[in-house]
C-alpha positions as a Markdown table, in Angstrom:
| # | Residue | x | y | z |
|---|---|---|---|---|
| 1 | Unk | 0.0 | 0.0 | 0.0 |
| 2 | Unk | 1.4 | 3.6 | -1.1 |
| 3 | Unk | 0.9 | 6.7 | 1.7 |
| 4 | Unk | 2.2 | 10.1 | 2.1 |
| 5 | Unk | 3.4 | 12.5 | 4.6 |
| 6 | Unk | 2.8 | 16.3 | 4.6 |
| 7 | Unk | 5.7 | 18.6 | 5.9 |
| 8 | Unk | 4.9 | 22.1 | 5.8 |
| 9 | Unk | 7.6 | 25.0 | 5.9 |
| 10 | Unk | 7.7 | 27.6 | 8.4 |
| 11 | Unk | 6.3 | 30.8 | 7.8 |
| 12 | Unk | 8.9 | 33.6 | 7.9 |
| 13 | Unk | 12.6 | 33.6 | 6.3 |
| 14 | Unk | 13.5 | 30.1 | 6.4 |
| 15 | Unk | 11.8 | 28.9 | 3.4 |
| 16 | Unk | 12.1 | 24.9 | 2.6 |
| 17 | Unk | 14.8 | 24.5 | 5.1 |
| 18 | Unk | 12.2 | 23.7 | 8.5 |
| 19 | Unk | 10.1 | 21.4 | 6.2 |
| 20 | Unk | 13.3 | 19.6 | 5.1 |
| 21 | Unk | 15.0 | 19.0 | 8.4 |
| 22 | Unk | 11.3 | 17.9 | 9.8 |
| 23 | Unk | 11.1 | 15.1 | 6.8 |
| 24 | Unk | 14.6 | 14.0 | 7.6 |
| 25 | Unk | 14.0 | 14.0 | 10.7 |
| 26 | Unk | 11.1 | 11.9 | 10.5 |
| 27 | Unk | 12.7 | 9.4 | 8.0 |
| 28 | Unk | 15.4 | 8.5 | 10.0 |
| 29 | Unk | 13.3 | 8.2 | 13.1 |
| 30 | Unk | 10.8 | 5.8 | 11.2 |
| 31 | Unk | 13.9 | 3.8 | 8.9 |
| 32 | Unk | 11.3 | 4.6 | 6.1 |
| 33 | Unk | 12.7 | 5.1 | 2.8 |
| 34 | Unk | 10.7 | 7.2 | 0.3 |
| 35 | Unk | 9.7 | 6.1 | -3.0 |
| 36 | Unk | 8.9 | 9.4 | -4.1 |
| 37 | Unk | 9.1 | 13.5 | -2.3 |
| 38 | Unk | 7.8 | 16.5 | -4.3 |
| 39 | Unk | 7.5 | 20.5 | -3.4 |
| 40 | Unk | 4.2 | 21.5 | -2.3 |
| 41 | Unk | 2.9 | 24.6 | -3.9 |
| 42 | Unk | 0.9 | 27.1 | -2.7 |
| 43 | Unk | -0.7 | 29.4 | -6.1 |
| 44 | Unk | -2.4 | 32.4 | -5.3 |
| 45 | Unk | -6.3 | 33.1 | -5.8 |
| 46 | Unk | -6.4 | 35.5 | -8.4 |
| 47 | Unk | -6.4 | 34.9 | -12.0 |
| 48 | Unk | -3.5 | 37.4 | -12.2 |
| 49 | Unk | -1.5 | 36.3 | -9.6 |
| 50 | Unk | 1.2 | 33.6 | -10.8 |
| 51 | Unk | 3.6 | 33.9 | -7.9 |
| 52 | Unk | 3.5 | 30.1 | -6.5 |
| 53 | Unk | 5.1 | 30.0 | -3.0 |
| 54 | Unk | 7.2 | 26.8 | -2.0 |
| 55 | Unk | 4.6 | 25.3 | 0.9 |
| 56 | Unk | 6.4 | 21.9 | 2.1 |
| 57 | Unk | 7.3 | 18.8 | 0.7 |
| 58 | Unk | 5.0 | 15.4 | 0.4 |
| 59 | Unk | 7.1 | 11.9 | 1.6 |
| 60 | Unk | 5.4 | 9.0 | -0.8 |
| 61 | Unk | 6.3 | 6.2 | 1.1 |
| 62 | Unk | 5.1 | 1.8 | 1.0 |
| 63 | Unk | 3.5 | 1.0 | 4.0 |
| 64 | Unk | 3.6 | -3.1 | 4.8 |
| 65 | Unk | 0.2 | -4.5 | 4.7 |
| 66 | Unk | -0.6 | -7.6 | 6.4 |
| 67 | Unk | -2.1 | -10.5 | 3.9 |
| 68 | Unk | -5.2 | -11.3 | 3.9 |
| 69 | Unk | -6.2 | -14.9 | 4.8 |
């Protein structure tokens, strides 16, 4: 079975960095090795506004399923 984590960045001056030491963090805690991690984006409202924003990152990661008898 495939899941994901969210890590959101920190508002303020730090941009990815807090997200990316939380994910690390979290992976070597777990011993989970991602298949997959891509940049969260965060577009504005407006139709005029095209200024996407770096949010976080998303951990896709197998998760061991028992079998089913």
């Amino acid at each position: 079975m495939i899941a994901f984590r969210d890590f959101t960045s920190a508002h303020g001056t730090d941009g990815m960095d807090s997200a990316i030491v939380a994910a690390n963090d979290w992976l070597v805690r777990t011993g989970i090795r991602p298949l997959n991690v891509e940049t969260i984006r965060k577009h504005g409202r407006g139709t005029l506004d095209f200024n996407p924003a770096d949010r976080g990152l998303r951990v896709w990661y197998e998760v061991a399923v028992a079998p089913v008898a």
